[in-house]
Wavefront OBJ file of the C-alpha trace (Angstrom):
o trace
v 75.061 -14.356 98.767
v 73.983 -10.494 98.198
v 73.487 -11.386 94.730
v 71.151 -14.237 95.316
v 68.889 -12.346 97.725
v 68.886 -9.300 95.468
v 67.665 -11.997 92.672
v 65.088 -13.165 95.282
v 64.073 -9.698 96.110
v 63.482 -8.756 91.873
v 61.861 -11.979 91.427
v 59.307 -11.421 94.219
v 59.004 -7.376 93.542
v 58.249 -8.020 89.458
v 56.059 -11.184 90.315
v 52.532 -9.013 90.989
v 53.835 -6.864 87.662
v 53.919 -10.458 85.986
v 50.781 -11.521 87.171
v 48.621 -8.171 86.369
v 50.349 -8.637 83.228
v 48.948 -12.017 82.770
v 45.579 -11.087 84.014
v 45.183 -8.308 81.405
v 45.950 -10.804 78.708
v 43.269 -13.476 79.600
v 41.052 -10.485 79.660
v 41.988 -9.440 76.473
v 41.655 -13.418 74.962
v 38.380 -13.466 76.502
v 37.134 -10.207 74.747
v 38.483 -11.375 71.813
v 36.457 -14.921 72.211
v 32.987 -13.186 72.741
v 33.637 -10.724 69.733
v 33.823 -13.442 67.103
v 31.947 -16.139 66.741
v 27.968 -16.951 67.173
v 25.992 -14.887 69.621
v 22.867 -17.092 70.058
v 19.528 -15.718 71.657
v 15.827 -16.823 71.059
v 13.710 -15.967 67.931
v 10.930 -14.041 68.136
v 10.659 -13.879 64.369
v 7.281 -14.745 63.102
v 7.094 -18.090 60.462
v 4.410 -20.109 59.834
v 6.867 -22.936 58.804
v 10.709 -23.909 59.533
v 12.128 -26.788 57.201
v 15.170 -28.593 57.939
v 16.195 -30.422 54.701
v 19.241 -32.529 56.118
v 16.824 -33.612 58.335
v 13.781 -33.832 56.732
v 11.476 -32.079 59.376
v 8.990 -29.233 59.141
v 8.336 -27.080 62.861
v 5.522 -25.295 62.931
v 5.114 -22.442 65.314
v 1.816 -23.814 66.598
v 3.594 -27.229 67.365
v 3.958 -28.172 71.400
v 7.205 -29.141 71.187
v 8.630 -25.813 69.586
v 9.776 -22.919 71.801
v 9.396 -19.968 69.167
v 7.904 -16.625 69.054
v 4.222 -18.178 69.446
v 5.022 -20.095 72.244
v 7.698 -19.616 75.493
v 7.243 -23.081 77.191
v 6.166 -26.376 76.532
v 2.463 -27.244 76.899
v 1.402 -28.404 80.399
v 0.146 -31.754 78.913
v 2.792 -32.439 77.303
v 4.352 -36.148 77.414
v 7.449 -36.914 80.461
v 9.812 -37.546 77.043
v 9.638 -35.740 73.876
v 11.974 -33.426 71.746
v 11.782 -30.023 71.999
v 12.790 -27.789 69.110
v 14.050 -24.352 70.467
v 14.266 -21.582 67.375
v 17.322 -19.589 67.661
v 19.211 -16.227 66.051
v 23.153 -15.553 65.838
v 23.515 -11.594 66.350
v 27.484 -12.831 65.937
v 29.877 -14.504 62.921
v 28.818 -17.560 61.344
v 30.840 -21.173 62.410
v 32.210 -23.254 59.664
v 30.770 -26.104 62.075
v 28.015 -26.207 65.514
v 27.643 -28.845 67.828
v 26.376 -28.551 71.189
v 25.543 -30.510 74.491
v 23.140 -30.270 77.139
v 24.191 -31.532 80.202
v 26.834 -33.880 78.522
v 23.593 -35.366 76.421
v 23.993 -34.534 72.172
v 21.997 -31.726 70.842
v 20.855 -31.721 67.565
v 21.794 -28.785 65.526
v 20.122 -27.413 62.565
v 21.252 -24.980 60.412
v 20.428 -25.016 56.920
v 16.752 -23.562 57.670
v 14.076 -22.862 55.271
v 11.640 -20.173 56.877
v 8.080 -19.607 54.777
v 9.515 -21.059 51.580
v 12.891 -19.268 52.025
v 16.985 -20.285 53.258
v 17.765 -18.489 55.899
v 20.674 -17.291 57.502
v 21.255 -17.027 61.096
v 18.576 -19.134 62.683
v 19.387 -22.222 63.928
v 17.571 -24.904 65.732
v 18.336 -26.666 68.839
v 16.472 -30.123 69.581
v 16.888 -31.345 72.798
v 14.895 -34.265 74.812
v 12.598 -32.897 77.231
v 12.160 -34.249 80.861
v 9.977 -33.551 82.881
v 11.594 -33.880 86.382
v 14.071 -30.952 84.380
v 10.941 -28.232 83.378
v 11.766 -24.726 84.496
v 15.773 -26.035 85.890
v 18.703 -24.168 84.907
v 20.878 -26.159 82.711
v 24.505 -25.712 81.032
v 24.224 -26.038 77.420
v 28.023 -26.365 75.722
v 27.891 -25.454 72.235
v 30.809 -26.372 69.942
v 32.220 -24.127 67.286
v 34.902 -23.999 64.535
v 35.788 -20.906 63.604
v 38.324 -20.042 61.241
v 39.469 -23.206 61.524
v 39.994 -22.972 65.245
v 37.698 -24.839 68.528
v 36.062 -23.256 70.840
v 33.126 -23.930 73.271
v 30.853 -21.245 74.346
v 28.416 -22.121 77.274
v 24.979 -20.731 77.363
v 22.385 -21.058 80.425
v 18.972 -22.211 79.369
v 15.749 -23.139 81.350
v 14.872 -26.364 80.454
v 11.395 -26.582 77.980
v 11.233 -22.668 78.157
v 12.174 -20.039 75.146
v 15.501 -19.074 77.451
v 18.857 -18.881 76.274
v 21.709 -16.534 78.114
v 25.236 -16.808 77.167
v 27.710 -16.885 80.729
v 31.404 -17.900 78.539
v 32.574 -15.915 76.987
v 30.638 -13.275 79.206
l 1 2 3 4 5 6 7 8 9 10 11 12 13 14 15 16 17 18 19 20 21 22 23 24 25 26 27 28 29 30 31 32 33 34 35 36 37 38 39 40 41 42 43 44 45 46 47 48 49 50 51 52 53 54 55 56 57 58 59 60 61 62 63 64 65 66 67 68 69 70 71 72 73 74 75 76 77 78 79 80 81 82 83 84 85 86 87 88 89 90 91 92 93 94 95 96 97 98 99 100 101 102 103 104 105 106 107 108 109 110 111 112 113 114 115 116 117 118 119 120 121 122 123 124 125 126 127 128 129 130 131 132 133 134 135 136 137 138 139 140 141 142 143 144 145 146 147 148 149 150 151 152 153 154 155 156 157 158 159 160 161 162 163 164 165 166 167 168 169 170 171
């Protein structure tokens, strides 16, 4: 009986050791996460024209519907539905493949950019539809990565039709 309450007794003593343990680990994982991969913010580089060849569109700065360095939020008379085009940088590694989500809706994703007759590398475009009853709101935007042949999702905060983009996971 001694031997099963001494058992008892090292379970329960090493059981906070085992749990720091496992705390320190996650931390560590979670360093790891937001040390590779994309690190996406908003552009404030200056172009006077962003071509998407796979999808055949041309956003220029002075546009309504493109959150850029020219302009920070959508124009006031702007319609209740639209697109809006936000122009992003990666200060982080490159994906082999980007999705993302907005509020479980799809997000286009563009990536092979052409900026003032140039390809580009790390910008990326996000198009999302625009609602009204949403302008100014905080909103979860889940964007989904492959890297080195592993998933991963990394959620970002933005403000919905405003040049705003924060990254929360990995923090």
């Amino acid at each position: 009986m001694s031997a099963f309450a001494g058992a008892g007794a090292k379970w329960l003593w090493d059981r906070p050791a085992e749990y720091k343990r496992r705390q320190k680990e996650a931390r560590e994982a979670n360093l790891r996460r937001a040390s590779t991969g994309p690190f996406l913010y908003p552009s404030n580089r200056p172009f006077d024209s962003l071509i998407s060849f796979s999808r055949g569109v041309n956003w220029p700065p002075s546009h309504g519907n493109v959150l850029c360095w020219l302009r920070k939020e959508i124009v006031e008379n702007a319609p209740a539905e639209f697109s809006v085009a936000m122009v992003l940088e990666n200060r982080g590694e490159g994906a082999q493949e980007i999705a993302a989500s907005l509020e479980e809706a799809p997000v286009l994703v563009a990536s092979d950019l052409e900026l003032n007759g140039k390809p580009t590398q790390g910008m990326l475009v996000l198009e999302y539809p625009f609602k009204r009853e949403h302008f100014g709101k905080q909103q979860k935007l889940l964007v989904h990565l492959r890297i080195n042949g592993l998933k991963d999702t990394h959620t970002y905060l933005i403000e919905h039709g405003r040049h705003s983009l924060r990254r929360i996971d990995p923090a």
